[in-house]
N, CA and C of each residue as an Amber inpcrd file, in Angstrom:
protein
   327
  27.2150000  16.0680000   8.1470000  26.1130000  15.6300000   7.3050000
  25.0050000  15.1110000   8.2120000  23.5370000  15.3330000   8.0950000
  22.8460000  15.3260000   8.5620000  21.4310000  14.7590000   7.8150000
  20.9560000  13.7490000   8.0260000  19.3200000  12.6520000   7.0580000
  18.4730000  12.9440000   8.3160000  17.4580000  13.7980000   7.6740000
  16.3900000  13.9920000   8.6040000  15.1570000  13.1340000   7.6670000
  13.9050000  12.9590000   8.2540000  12.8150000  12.2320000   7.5070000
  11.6410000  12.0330000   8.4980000  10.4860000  11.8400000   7.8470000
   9.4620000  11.6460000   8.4390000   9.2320000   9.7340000   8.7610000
   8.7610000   9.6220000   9.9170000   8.7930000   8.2500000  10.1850000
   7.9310000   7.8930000   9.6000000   7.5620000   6.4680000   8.8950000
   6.0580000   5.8470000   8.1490000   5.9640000   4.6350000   8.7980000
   4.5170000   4.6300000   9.2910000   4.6050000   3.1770000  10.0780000
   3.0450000   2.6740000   9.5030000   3.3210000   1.8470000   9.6300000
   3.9180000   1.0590000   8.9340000   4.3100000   0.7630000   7.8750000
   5.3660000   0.7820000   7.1300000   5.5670000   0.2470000   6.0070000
   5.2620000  -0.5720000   4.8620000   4.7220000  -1.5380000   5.4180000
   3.6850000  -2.4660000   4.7650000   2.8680000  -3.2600000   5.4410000
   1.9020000  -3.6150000   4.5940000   0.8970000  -4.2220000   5.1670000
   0.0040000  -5.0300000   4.6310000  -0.9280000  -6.0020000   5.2850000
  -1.3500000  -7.1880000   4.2460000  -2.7900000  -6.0940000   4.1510000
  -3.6340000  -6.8400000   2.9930000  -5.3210000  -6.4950000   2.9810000
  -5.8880000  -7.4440000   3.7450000  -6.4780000  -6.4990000   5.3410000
  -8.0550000  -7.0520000   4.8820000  -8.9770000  -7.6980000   4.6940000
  -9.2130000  -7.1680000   3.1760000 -10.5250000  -7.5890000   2.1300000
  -9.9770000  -7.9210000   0.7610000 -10.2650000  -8.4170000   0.3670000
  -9.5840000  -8.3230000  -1.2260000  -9.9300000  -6.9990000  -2.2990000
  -9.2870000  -6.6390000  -2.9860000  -9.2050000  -5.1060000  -3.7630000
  -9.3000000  -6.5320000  -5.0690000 -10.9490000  -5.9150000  -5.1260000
 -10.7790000  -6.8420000  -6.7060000 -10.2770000  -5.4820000  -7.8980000
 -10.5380000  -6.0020000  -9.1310000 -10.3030000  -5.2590000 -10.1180000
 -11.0860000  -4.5050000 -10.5370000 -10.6370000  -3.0910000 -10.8500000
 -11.3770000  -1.6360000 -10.8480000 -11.9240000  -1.0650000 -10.0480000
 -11.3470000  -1.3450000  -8.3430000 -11.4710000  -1.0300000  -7.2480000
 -10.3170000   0.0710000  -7.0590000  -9.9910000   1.2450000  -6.2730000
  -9.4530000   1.8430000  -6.2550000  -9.1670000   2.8970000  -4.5980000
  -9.8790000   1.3630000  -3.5830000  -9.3710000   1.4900000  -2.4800000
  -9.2790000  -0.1710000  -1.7660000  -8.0180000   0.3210000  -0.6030000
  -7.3450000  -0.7950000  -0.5180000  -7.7740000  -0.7960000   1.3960000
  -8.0770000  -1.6750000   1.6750000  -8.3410000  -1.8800000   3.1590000
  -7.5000000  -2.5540000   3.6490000  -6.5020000  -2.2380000   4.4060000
  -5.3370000  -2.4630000   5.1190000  -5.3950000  -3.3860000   6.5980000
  -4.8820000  -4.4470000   6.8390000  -4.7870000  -5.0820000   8.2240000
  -4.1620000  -4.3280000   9.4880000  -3.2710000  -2.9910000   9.2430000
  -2.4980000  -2.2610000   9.9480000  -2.8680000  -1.0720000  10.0890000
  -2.9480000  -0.0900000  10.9030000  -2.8680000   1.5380000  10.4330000
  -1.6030000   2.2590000  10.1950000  -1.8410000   2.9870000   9.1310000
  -0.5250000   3.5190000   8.8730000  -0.9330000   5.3690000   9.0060000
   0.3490000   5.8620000   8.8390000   0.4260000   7.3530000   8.6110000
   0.6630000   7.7100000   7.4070000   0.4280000   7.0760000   5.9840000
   0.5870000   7.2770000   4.7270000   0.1880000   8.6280000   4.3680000
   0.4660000   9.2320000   3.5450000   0.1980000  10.3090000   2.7070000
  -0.5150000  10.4810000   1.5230000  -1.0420000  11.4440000   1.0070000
  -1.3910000  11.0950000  -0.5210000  -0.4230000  11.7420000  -1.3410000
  -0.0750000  11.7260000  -2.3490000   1.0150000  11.7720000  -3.3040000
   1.9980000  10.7160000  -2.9260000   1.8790000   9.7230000  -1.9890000
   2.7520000   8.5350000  -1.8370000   2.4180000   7.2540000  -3.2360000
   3.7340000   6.4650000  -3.2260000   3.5270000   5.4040000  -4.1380000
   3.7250000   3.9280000  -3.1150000   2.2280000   3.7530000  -3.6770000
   2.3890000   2.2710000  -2.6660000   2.3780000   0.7710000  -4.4620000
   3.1020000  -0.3300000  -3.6140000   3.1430000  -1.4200000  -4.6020000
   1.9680000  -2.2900000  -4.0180000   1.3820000  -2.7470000  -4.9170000
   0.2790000  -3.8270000  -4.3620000   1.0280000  -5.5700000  -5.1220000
   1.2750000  -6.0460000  -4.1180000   1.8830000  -7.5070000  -4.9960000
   0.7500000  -8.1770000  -5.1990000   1.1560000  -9.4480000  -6.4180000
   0.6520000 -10.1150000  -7.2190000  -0.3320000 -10.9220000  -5.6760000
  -1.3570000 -11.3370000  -6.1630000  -1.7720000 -12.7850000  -6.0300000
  -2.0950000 -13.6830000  -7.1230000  -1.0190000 -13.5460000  -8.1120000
  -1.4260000 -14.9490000  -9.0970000  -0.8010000 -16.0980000  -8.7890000
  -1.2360000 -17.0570000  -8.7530000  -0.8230000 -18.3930000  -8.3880000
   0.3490000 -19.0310000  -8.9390000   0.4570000 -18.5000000 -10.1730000
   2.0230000 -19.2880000 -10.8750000   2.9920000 -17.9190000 -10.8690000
   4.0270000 -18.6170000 -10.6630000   5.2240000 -17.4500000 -11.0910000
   6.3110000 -17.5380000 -11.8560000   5.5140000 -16.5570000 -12.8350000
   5.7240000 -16.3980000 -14.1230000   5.7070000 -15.0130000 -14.6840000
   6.6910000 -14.9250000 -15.6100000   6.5990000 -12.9720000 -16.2930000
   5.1170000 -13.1790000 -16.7530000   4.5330000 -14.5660000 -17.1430000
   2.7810000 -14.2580000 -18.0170000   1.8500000 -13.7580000 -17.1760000
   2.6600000 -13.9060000 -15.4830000   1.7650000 -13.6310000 -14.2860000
   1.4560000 -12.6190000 -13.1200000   3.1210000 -11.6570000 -13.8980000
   3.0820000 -10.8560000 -13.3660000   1.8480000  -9.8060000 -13.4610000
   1.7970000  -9.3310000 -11.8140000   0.4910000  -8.7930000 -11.7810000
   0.7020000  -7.7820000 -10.1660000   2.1400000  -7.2620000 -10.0380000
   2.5390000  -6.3460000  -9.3010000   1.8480000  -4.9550000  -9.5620000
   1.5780000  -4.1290000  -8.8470000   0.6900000  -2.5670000  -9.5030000
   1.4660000  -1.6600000  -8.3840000   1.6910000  -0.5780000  -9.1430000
   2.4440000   0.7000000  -8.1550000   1.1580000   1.6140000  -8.5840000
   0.3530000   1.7980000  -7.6020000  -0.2000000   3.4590000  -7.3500000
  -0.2400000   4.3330000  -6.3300000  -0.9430000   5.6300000  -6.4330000
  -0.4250000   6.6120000  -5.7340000  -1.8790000   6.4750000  -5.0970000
  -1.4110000   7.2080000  -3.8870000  -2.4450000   7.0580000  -2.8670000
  -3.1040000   8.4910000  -2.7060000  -4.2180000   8.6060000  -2.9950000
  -4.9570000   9.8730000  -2.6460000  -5.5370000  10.2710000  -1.4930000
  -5.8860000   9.6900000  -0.8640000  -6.1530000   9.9370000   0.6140000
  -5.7690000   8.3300000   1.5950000  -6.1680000   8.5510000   3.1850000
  -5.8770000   7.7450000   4.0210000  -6.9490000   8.0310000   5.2930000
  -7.7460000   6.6540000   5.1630000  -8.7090000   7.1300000   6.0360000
  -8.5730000   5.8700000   7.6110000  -8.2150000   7.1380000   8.8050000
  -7.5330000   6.3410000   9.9300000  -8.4730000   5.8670000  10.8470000
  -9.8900000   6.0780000  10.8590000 -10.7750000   5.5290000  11.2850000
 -11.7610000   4.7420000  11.1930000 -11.1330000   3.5230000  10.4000000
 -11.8710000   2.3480000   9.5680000 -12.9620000   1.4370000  10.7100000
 -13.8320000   0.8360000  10.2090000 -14.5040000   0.0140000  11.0380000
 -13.7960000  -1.1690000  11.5430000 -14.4950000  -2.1270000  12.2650000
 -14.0270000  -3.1230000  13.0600000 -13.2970000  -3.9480000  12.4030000
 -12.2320000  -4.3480000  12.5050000 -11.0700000  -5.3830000  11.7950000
 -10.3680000  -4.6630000  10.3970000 -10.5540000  -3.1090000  10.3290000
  -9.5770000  -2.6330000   9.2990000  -8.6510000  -2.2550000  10.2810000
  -7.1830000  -1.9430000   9.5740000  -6.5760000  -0.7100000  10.4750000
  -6.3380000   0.1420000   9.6860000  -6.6410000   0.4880000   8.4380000
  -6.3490000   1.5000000   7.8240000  -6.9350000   1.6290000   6.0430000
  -7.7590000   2.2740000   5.7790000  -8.7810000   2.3770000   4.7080000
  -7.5730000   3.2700000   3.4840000  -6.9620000   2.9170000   2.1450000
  -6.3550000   3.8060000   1.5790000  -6.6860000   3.8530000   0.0420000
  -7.0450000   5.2820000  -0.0900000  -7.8410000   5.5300000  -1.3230000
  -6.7400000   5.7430000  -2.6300000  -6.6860000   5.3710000  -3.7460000
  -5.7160000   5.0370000  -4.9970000  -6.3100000   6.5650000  -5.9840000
  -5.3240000   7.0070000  -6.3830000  -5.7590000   7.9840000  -7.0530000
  -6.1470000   6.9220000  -8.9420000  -5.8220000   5.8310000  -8.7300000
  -6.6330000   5.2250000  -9.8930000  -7.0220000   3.4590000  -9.4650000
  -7.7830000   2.7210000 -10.3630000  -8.2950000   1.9600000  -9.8900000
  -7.0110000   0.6450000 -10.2040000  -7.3120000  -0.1910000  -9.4710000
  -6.3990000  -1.4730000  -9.6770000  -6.4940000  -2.1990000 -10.6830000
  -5.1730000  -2.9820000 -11.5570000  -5.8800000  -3.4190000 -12.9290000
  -6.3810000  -5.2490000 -12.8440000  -5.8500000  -5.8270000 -11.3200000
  -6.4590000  -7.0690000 -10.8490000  -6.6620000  -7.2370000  -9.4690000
  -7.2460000  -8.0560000  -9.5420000  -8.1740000  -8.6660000  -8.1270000
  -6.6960000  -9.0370000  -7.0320000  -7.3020000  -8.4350000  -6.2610000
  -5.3910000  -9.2240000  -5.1510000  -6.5980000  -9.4190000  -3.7330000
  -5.8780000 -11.0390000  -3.6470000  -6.7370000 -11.3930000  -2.7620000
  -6.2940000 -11.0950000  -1.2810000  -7.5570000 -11.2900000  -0.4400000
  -6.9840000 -11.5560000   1.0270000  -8.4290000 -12.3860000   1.2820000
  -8.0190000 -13.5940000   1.9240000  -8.7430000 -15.0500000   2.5320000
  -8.0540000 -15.1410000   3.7830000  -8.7000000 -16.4940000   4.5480000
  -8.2080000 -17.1100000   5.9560000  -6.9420000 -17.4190000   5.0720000
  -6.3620000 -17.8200000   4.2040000  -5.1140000 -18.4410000   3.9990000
  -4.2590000 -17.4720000   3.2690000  -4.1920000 -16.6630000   2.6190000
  -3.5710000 -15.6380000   2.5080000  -3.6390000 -14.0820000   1.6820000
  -3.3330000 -13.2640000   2.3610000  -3.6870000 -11.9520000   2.2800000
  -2.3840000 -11.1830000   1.1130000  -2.9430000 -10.4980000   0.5570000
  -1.5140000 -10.0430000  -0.2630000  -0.9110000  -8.8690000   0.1900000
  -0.0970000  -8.6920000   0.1270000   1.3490000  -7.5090000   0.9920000
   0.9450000  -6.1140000   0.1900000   0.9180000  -5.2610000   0.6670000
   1.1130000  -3.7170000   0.0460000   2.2240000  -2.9080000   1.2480000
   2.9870000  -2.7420000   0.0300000   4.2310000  -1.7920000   0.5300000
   4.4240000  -0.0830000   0.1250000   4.5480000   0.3640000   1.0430000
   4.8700000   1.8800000   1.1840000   6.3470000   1.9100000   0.2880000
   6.3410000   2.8990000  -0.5920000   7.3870000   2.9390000  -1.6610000
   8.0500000   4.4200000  -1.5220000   7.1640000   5.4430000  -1.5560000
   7.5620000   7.0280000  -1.1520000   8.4070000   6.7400000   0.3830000
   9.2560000   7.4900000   0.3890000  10.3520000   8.0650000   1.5520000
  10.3460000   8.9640000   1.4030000  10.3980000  10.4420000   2.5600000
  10.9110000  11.8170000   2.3040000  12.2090000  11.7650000   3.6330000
  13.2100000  12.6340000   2.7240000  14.6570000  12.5010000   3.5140000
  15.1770000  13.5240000   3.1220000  15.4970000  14.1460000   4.2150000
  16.3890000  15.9680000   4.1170000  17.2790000  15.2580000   4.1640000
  18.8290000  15.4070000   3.3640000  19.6660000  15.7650000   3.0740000
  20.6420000  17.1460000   3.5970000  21.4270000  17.0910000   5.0150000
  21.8080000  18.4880000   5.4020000  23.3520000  18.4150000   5.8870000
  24.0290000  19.3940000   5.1950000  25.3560000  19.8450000   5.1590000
  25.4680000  20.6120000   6.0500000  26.6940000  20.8930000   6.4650000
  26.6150000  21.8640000   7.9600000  27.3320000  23.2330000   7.1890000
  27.3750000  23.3100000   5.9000000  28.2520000  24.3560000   5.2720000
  27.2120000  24.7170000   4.6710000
């Protein structure tokens, strides 16, 4: 048995800038090798935690642009827009995680 796969680096990563709401690109602190048809999670920045507060978003990424200006490392375009503001300040930036994996599966029979 044999798991082949493409490496993704980084995996996750903070913003940035803040992706307010009905924005539908995300400016990344890292560069990554993302894809489009990938599903990335954008976590909450709401202050209480609470189901009233949940404010987690899974979208798909339509493009990835690897040559961002000074202090991005990685520009990534949402094939739809975000439904809240997720911050990034001097005190804290919110996490976006790479969710898509591709993995061959290989039998020697």
């Amino acid at each position: 048995l044999s798991l082949h796969g493409k490496r993704y680096f980084h995996t996750w990563s903070r913003l940035a800038k803040t992706a307010e709401a009905r924005s539908s690109v995300l400016m990344l602190q890292n560069p990554v090798n993302w894809e489009a048809g990938q599903e990335v999670v954008i976590v909450t920045s709401a202050i209480k935690d609470s189901i009233e507060y949940h404010q987690n978003e899974v979208r798909t990424v339509r493009a990835v642009h690897t040559s961002p200006p000074s202090g991005v490392g990685a520009i990534v375009y949402l094939t739809e827009p975000v439904d809240y503001s997720h911050i990034a300040n001097s005190n804290y930036q919110v996490e976006v995680g790479l969710l898509t994996r591709t993995v061959k599966v290989q039998g020697s029979e």
